[in-house]
ROBAMI-341121 format. One record per atom (N, C-alpha, C): residue in one letter; atom name; y, z, x. Coordinates in steps of 0.05 Angstrom, whole numbers, always signed. Layout:
BEGIN
{node 'A','CA',{Y,Z,X}};
...
//
This chain:
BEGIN
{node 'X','N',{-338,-409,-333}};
{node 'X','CA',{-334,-434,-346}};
{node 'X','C',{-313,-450,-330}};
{node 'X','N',{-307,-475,-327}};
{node 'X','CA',{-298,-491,-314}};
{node 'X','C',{-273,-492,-329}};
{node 'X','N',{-248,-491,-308}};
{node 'X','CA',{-225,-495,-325}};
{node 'X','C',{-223,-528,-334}};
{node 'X','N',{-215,-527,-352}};
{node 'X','CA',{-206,-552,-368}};
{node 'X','C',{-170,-565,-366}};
{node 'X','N',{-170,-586,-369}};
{node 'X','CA',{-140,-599,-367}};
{node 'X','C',{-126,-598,-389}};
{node 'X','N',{-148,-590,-407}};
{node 'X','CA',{-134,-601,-432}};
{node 'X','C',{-160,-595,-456}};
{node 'X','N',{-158,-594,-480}};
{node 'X','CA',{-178,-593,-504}};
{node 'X','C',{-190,-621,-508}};
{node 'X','N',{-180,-642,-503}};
{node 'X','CA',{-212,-659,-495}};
{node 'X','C',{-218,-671,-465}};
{node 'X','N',{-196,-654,-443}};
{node 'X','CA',{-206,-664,-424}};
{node 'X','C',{-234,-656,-414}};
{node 'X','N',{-245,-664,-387}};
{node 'X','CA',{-276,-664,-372}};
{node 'X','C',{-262,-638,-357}};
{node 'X','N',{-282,-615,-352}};
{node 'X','CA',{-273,-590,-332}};
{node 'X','C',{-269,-614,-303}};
{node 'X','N',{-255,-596,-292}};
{node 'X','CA',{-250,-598,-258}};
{node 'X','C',{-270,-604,-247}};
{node 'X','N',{-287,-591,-247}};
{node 'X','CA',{-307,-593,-237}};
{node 'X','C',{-333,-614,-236}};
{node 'X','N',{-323,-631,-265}};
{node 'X','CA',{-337,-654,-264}};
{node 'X','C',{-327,-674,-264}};
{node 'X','N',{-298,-674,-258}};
{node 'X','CA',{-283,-688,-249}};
{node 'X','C',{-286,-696,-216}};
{node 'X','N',{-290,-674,-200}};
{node 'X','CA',{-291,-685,-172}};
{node 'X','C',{-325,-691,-164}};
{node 'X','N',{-327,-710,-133}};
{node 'X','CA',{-346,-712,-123}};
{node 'X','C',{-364,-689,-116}};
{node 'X','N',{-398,-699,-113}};
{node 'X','CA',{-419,-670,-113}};
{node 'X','C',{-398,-665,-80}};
{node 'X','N',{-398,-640,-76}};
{node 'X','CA',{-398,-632,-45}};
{node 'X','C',{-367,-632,-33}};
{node 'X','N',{-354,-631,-50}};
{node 'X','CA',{-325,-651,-44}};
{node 'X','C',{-314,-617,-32}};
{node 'X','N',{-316,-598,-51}};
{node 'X','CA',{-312,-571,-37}};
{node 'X','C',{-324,-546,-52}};
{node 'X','N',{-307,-516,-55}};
{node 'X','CA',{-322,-504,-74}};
{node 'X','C',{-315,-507,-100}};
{node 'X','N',{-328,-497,-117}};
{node 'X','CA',{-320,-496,-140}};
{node 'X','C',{-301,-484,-158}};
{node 'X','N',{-290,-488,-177}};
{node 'X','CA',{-271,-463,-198}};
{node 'X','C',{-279,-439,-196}};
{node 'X','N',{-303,-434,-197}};
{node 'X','CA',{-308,-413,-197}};
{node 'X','C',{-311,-402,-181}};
{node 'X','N',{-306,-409,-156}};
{node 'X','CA',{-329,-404,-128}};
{node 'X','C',{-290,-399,-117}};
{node 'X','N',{-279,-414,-119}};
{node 'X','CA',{-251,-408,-116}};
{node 'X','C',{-236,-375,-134}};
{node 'X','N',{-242,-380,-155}};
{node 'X','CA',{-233,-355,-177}};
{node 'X','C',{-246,-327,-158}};
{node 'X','N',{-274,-330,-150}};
{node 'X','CA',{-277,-310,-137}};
{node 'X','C',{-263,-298,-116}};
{node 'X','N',{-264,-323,-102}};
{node 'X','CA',{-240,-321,-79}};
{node 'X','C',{-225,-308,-76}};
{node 'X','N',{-210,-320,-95}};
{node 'X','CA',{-173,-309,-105}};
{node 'X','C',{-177,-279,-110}};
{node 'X','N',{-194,-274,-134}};
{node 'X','CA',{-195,-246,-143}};
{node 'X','C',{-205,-218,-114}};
{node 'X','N',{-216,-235,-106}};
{node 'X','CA',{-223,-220,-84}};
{node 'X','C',{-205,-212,-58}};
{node 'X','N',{-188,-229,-53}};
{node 'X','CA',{-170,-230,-32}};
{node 'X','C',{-135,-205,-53}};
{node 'X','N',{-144,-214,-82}};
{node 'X','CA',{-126,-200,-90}};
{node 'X','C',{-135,-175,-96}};
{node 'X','N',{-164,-162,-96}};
{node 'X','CA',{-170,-139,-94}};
{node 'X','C',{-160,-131,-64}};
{node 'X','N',{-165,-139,-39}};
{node 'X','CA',{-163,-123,-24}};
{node 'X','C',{-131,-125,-14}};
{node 'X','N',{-113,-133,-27}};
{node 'X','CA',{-90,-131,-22}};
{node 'X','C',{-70,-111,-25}};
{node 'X','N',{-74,-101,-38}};
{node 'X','CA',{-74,-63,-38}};
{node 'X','C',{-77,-49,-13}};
{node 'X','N',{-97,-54,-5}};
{node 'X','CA',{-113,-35,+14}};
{node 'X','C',{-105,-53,+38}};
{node 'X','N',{-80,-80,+43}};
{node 'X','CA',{-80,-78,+68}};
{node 'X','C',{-54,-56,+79}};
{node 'X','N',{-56,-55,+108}};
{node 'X','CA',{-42,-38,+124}};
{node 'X','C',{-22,-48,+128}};
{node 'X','N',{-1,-32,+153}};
{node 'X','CA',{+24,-39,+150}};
{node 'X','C',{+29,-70,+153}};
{node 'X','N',{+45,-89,+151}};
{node 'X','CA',{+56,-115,+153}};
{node 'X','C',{+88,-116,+157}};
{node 'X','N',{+94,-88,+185}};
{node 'X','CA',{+121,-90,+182}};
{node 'X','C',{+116,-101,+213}};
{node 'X','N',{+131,-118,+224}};
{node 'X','CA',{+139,-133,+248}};
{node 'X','C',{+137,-106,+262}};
{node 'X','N',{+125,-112,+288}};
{node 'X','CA',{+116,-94,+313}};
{node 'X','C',{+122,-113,+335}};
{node 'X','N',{+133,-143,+339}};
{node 'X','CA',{+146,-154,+360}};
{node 'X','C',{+167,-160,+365}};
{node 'X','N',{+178,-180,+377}};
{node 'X','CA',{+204,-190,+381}};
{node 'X','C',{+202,-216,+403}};
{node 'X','N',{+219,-235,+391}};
{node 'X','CA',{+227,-250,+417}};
{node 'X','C',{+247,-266,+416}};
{node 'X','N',{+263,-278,+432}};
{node 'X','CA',{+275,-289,+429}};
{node 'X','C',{+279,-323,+416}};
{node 'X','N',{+283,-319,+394}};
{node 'X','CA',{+293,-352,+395}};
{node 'X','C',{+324,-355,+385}};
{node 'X','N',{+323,-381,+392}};
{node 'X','CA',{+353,-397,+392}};
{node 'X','C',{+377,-380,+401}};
{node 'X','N',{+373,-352,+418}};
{node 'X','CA',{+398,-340,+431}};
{node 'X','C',{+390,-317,+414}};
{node 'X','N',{+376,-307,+390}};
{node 'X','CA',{+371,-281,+368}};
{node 'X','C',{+355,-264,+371}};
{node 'X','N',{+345,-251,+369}};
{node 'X','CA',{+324,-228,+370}};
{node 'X','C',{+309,-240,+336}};
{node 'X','N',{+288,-235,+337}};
{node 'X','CA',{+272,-248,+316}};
{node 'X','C',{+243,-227,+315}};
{node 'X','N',{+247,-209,+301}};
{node 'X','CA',{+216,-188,+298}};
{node 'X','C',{+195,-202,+286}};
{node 'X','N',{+166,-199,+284}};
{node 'X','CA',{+153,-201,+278}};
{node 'X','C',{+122,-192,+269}};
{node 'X','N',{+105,-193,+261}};
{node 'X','CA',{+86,-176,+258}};
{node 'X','C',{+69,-194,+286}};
{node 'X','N',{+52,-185,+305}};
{node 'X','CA',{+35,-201,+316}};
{node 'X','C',{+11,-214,+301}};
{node 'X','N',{-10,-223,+327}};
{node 'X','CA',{-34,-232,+311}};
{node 'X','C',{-53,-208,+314}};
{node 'X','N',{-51,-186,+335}};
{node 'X','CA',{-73,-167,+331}};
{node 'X','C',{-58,-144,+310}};
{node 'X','N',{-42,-140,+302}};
{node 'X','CA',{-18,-124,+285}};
{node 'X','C',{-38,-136,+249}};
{node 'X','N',{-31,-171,+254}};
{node 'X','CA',{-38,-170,+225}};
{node 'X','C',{-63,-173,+219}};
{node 'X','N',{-77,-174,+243}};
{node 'X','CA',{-110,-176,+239}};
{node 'X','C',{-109,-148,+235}};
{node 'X','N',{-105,-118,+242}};
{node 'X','CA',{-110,-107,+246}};
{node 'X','C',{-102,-90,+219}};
{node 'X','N',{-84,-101,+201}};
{node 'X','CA',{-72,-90,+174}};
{node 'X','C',{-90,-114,+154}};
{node 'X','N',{-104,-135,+154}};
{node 'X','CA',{-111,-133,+137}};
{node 'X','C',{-153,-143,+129}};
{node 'X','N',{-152,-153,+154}};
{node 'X','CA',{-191,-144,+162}};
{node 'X','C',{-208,-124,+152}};
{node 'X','N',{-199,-102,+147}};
{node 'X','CA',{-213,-81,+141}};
{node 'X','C',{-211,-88,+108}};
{node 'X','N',{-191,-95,+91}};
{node 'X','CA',{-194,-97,+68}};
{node 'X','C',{-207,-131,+62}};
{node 'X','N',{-197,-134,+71}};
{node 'X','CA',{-220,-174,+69}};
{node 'X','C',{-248,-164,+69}};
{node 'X','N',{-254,-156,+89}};
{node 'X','CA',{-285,-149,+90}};
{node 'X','C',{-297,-133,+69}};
{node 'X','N',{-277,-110,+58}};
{node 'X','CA',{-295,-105,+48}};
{node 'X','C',{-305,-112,+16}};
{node 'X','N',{-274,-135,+11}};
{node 'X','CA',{-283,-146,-22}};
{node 'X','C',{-302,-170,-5}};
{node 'X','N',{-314,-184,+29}};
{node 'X','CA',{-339,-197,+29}};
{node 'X','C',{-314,-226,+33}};
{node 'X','N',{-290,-219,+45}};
{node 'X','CA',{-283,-255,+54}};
{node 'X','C',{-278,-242,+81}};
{node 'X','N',{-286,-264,+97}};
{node 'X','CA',{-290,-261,+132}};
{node 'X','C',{-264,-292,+136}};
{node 'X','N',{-253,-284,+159}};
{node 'X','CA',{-223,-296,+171}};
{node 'X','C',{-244,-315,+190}};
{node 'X','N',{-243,-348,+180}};
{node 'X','CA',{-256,-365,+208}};
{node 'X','C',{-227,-379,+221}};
{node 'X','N',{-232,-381,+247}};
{node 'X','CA',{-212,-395,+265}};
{node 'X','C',{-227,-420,+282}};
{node 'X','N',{-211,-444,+284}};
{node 'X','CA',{-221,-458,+296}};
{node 'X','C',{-193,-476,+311}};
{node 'X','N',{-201,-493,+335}};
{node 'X','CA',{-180,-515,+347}};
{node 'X','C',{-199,-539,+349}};
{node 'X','N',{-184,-562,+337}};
{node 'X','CA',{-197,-579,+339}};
{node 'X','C',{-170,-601,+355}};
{node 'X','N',{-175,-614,+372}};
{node 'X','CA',{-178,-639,+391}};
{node 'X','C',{-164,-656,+377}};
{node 'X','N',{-137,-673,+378}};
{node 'X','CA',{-128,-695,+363}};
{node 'X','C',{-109,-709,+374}};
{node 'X','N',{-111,-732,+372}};
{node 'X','CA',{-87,-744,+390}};
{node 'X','C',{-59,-735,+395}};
{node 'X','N',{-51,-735,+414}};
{node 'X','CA',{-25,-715,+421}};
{node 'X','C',{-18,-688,+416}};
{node 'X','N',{-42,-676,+413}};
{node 'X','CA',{-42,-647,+418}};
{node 'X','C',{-69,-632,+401}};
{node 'X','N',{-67,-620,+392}};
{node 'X','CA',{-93,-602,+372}};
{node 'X','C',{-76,-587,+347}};
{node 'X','N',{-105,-576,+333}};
{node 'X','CA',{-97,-562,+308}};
{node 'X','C',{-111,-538,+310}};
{node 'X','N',{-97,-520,+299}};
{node 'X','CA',{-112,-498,+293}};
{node 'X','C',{-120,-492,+273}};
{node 'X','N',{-137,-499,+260}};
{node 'X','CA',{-154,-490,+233}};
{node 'X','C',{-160,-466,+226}};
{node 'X','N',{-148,-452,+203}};
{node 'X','CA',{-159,-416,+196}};
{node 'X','C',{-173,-421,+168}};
{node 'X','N',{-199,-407,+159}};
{node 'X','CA',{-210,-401,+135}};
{node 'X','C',{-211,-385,+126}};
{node 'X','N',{-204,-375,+105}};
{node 'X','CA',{-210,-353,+87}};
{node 'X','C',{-241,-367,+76}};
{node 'X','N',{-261,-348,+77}};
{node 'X','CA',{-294,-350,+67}};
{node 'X','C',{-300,-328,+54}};
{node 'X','N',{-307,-332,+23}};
{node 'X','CA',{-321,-306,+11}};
{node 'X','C',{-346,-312,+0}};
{node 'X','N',{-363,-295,+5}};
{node 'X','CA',{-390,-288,+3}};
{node 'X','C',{-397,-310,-23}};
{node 'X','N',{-383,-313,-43}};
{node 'X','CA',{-400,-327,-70}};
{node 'X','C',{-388,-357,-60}};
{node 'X','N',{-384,-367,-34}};
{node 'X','CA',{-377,-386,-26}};
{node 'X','C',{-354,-412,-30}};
{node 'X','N',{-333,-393,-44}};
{node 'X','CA',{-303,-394,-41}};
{node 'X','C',{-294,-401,-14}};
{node 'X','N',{-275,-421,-10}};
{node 'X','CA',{-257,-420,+16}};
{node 'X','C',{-240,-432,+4}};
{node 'X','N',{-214,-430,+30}};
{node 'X','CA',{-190,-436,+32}};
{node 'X','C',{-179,-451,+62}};
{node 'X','N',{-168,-470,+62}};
{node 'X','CA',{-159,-479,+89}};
{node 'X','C',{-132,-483,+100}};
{node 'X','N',{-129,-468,+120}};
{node 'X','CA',{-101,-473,+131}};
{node 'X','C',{-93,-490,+158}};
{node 'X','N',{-85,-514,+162}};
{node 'X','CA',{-85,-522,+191}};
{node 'X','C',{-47,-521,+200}};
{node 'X','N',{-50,-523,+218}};
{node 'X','CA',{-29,-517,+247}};
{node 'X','C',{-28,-531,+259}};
{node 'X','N',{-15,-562,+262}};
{node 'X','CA',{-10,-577,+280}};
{node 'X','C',{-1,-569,+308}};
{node 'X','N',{-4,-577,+324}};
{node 'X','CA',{+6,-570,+362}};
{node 'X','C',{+13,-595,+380}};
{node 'X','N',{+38,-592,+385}};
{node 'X','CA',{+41,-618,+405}};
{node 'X','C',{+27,-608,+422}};
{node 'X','N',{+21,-632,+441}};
{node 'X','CA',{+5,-640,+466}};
{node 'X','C',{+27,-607,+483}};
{node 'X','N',{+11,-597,+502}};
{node 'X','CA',{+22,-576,+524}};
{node 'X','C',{+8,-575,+541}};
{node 'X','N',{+23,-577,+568}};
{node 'X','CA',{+12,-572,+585}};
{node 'X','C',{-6,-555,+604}};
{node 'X','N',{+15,-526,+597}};
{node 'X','CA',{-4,-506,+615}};
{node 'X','C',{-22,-484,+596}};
{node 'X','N',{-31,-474,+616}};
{node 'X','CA',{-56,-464,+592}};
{node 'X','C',{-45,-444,+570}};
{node 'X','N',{-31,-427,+583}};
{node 'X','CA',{-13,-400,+575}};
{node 'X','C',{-3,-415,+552}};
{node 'X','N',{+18,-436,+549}};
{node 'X','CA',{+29,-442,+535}};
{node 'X','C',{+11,-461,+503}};
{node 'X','N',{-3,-468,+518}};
{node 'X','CA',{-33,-473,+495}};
{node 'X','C',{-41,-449,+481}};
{node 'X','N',{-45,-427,+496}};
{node 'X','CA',{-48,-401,+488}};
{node 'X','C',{-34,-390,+464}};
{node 'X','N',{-8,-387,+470}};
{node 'X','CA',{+16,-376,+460}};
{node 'X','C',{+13,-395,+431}};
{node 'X','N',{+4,-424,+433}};
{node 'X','CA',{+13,-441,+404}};
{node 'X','C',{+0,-434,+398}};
{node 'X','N',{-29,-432,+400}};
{node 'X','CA',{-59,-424,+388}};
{node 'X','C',{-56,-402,+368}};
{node 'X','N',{-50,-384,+387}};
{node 'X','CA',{-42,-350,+379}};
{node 'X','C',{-28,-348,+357}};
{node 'X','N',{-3,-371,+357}};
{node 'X','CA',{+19,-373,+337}};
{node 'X','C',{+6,-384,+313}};
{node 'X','N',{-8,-412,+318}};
{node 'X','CA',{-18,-426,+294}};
{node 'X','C',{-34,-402,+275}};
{node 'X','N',{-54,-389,+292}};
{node 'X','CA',{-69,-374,+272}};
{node 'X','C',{-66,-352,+258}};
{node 'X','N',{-36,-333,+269}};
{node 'X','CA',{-17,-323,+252}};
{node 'X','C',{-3,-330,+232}};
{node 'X','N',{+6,-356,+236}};
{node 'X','CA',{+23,-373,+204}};
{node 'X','C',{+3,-383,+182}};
{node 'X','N',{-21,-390,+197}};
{node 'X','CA',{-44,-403,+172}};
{node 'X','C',{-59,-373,+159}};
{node 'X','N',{-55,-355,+175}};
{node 'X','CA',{-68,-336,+163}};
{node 'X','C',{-43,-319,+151}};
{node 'X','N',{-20,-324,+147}};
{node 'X','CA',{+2,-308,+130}};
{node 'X','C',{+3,-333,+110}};
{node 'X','N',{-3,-353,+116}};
{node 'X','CA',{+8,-369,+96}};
{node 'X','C',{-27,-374,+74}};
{node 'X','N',{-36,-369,+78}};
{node 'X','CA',{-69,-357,+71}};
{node 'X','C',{-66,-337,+46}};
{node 'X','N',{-55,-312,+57}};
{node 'X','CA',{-56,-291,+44}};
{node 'X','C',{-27,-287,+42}};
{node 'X','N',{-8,-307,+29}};
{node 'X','CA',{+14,-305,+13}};
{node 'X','C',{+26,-284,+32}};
{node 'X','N',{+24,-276,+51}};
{node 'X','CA',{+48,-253,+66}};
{node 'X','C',{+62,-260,+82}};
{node 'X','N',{+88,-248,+87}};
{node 'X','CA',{+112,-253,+103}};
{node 'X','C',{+113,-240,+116}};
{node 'X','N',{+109,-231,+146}};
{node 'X','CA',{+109,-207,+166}};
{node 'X','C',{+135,-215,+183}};
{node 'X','N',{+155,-229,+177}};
{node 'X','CA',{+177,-220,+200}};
{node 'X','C',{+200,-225,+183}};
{node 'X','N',{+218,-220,+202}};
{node 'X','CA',{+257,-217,+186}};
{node 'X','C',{+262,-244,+198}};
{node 'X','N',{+246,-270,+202}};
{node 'X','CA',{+258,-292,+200}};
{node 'X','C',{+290,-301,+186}};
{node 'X','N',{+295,-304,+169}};
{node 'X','CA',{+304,-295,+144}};
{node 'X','C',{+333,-274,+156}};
{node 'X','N',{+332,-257,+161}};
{node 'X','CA',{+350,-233,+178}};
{node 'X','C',{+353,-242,+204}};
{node 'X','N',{+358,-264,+217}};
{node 'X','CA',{+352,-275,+250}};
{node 'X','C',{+380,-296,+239}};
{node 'X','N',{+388,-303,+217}};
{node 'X','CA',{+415,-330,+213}};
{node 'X','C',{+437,-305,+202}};
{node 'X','N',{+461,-317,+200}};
{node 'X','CA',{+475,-307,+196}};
{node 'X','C',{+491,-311,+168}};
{node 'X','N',{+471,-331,+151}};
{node 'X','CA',{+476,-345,+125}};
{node 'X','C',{+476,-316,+107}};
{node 'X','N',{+488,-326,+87}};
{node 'X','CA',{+489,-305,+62}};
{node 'X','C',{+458,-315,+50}};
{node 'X','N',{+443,-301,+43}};
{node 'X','CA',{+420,-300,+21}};
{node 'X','C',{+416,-311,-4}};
{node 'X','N',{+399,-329,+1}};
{node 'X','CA',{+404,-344,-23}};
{node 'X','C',{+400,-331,-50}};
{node 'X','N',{+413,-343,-59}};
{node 'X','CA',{+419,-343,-95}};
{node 'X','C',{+381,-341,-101}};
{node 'X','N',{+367,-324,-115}};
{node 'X','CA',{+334,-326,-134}};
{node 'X','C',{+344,-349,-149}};
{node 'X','N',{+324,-362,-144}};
{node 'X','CA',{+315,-389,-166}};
{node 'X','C',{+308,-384,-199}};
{node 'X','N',{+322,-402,-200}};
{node 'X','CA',{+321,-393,-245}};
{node 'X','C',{+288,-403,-248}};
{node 'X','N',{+281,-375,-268}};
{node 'X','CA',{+251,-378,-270}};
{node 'X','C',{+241,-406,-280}};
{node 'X','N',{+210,-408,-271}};
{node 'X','CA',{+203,-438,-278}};
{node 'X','C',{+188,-435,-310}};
{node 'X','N',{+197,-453,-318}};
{node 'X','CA',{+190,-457,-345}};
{node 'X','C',{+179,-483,-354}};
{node 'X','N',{+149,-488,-359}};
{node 'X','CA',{+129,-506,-369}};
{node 'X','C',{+149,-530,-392}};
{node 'X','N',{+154,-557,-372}};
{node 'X','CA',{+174,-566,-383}};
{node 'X','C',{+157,-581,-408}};
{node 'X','N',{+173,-588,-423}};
{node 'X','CA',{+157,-610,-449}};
{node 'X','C',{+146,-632,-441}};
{node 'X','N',{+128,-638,-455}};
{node 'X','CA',{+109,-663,-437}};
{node 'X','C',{+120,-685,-462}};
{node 'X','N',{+138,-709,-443}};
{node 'X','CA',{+145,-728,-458}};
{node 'X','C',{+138,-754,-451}};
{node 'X','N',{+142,-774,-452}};
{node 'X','CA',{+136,-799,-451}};
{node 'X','C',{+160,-804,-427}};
{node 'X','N',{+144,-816,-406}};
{node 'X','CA',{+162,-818,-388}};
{node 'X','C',{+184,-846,-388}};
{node 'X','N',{+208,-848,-386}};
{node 'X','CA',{+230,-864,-388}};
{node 'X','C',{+238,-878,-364}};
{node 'X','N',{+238,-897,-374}};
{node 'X','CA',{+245,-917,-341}};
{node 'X','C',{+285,-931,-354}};
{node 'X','N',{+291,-928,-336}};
{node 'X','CA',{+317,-942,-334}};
{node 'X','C',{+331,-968,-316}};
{node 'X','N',{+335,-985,-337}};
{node 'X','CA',{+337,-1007,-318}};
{node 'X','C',{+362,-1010,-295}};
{node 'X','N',{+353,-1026,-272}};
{node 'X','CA',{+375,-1019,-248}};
{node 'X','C',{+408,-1021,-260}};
{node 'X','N',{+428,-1014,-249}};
{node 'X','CA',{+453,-1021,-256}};
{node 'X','C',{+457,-1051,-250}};
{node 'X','N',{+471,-1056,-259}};
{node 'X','CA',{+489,-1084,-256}};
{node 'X','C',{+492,-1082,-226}};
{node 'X','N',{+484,-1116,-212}};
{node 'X','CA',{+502,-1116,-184}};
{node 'X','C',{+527,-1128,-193}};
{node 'X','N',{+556,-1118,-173}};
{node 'X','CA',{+575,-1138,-170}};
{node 'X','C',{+580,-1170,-176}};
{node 'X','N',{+586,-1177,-179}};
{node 'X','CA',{+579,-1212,-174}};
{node 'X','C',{+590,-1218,-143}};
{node 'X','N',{+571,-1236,-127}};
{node 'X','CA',{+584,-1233,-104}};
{node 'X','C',{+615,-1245,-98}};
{node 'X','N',{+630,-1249,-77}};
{node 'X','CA',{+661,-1265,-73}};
{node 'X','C',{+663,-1284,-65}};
//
């Protein structure tokens, strides 16, 4: 059944245009599915390193996290698409999560313009590592452990605020001018 906004709102679903994407449901599958095989993925502890800004910075790679969590995607039936597409002043890298009852998800990766190929390489490589952790909600490096800041304070839980009539306030007084 189509989630609803509300007890006399129209579902979602007949709310948007035919074709516009998948559906509630076609999404719900999705989700549930990517959260079945999340259990079953493999390690996601950083296996690289490199340097930025003067630090050592670990990381998981891209054959590391393909390689911890492919085998469980596949087998709840969502396949990892990658694509680059062409755009003024550089490209994108586009990643999909696709599951079988025709659920998806989209992640893109902006890229400045670069010159040499290697280094096209290297962004490519990168883009489709962050859209695919940022895909499947995971964090594979000590980013985070790379500053020298104290850790932030957890955020006070979020709580479903009251739905009120929204209040407008009129500007302050200007000065009078001199």
């Amino acid at each position: 059944m189509p989630t609803a906004r509300g007890a006399d709102a129209a579902p979602i679903d007949e709310l948007l245009p035919p074709n516009c994407g998948p559906s509630s449901q076609q999404l719900a599958a999705l989700d549930a599915a990517v959260a079945a095989a999340f259990p079953a993925f493999g390690s996601l502890a950083p296996n690289d390193s490199a340097d930025i800004k003067g630090r050592r910075h670990a990381y998981l790679n891209l054959p590391g996290l393909l390689e911890a969590v492919r085998p469980a995607l596949m087998a709840q039936q969502v396949i990892i698409a990658n694509t680059i597409s062409i755009v003024p002043g550089g490209f994108v890298v586009s990643t999909m999560l696709r599951h079988s009852g025709g659920g998806w998800r989209l992640s893109q990766f902006p890229v400045l313009s670069l010159t040499s190929s290697s280094a096209i390489s290297a962004a490519a490589t990168s883009g489709f590592r962050v859209n695919l952790q940022l895909l499947l909600g995971i964090c594979a490096s000590d980013e985070d452990a790379a500053h020298d800041e104290a850790p932030a304070a957890a955020p006070a839980p979020w709580e479903q605020p009251a739905v009120a009539a929204p209040t407008y306030a009129a500007p302050p007084p200007q000065p009078a001018p001199p």
